[in-house]
N, C-alpha and C positions, 0 to 999 in steps of 0.2 A: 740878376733880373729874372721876375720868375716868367714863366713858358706861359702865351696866353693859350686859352683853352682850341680844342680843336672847332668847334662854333660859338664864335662869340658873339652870335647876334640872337639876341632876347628878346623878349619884349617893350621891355622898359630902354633899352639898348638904342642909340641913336647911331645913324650912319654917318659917316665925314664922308660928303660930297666934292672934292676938289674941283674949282673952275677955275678958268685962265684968268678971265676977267675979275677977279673977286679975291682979294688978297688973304680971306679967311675962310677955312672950311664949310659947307653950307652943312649943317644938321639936320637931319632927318628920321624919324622914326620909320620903323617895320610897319609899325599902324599907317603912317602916312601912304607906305608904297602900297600896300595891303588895298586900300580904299582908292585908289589912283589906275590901280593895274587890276586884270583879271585872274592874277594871281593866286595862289596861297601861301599863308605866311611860310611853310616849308619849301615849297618853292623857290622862293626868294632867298630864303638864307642860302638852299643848294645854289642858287646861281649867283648870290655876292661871295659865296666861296669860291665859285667860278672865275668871277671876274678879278677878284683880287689877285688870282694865280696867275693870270694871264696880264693885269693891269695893275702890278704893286704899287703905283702910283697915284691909283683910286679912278685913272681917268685913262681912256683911248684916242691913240690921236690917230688921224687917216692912213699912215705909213704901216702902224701897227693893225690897224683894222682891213687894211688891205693885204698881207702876213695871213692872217687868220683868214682869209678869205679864202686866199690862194691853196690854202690846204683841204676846203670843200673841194677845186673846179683846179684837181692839178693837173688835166692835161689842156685846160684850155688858158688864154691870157685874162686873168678875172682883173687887173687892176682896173680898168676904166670903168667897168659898170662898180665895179665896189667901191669908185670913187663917188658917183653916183647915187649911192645907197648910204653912203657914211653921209653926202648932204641933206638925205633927209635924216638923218636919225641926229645931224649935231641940230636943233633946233635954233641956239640960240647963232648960229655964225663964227664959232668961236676959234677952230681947230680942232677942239675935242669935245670926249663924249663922257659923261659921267655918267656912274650905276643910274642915275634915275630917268635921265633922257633915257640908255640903252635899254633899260625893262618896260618904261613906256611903250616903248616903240615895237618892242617885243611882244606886250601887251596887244596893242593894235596887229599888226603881222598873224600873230600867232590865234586870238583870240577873238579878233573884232570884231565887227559885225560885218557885211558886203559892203554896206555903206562905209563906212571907216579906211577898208583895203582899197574901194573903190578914190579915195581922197587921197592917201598914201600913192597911189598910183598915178595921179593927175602930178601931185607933189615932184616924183619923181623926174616923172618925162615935162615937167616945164623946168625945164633948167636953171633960167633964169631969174623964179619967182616971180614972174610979171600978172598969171592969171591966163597965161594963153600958152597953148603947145602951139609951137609951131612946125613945118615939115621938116625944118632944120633940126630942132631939137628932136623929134622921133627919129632921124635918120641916126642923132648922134645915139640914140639910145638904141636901135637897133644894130648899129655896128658894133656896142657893147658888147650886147649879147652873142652876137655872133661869136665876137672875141669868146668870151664865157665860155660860149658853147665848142672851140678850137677851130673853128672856121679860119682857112690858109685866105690870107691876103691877097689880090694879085689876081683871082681867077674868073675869067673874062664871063664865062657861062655862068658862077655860082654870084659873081657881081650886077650881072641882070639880072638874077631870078632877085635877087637879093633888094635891089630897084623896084622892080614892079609888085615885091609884097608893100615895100615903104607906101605905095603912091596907089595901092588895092585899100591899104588900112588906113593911111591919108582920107583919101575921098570918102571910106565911109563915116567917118566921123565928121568932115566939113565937105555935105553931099551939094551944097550952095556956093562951093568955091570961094569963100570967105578970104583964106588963107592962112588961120589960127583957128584953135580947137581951144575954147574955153570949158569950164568945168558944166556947166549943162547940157553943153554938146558932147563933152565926155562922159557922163552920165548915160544921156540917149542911145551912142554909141555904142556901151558897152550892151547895149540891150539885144545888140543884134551881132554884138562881136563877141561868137564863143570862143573864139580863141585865147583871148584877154584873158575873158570870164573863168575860162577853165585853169589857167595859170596861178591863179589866187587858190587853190585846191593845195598848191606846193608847199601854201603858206598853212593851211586848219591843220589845226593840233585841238581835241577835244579836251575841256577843263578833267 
């Protein structure tokens, strides 16, 4: 069997997409991701060599994506919020994440516009996909983070501070007492919440 080349991906070169749901390969060209992402086509070949080292099975499932996670944020607990992360980046609901949903998403994260980070972000903290954060869902997302960030469970004082940021950043975003934060109020929000704003900085990588 001869040794395939150390980059086999060409131009003309299609990609085998694995899904769960879909008993065949999905095909895809370099041109396709190329026009899709804000990529460049060098780019993309370095990062489906990436991935296939890490994803010999063409596809990530959340176990493994939480793995990879944990080795950015090792001294804090990163499973919950990168559980969190892997549900926006599986698009379709599936379990797993194929090369093209992952550089998508990467695409946006890395590349996108404010607007873009700003939807991935609404994405995020509504848990449930319904179109509305609720306080519930922020709390869960802020405990994530905490985790993330190595934040000790259990501590009476850092548990109030930790309280009254939820219910400071609650209220500014639903200042009418509504009780859900839908995307134009997250929008508005973010206009006056540097803190958000500044967060998405973590994310720009210039092309």
């Amino acid at each position: 069997m001869a040794t395939p080349p150390e980059s086999p991906i060409e131009e003309e070169v299609v990609f085998e997409l694995e899904h769960t749901r879909v008993p065949k390969p999905i095909n895809v060209t370099i041109e396709d991701l190329y026009r899709e992402t804000k990529f460049s086509k060098q780019e993309i070949r370095i990062m489906y060599r990436g991935f296939k080292t890490e994803c010999p099975e063409g596809v990530v499932h959340e176990e493994c994506f939480k793995e990879i996670y944990a080795k950015f944020f090792p001294h804090g607990n990163s499973s919950l919020y990168a559980h969190h992360v892997f549900r926006t980046f599986d698009i379709n609901s599936t379990g797993s994440v194929n090369f093209r949903e992952f550089l998508n998403m990467l695409s946006t994260l890395l590349r996108g516009t404010m607007y873009d980070k700003v939807k991935w972000t609404f994405k995020l903290y509504d848990v449930n996909g319904d179109g509305r954060i609720t306080r519930a869902e922020m709390s869960d997302l802020f405990h994530s983070i905490h985790e993330l960030m190595g934040r000790k469970p259990h501590q009476t004082e850092e548990d109030r501070k930790a309280k009254e940021q939820l219910e400071r950043t609650f209220r500014s975003f639903d200042p009418n007492n509504i009780g859900y934060i839908n995307f134009e109020m997250w929008m508005k929000g973010l206009l006056t919440n540097r803190t958000i704003v500044n967060s998405f900085h973590v994310f720009h990588s210039d092309p």
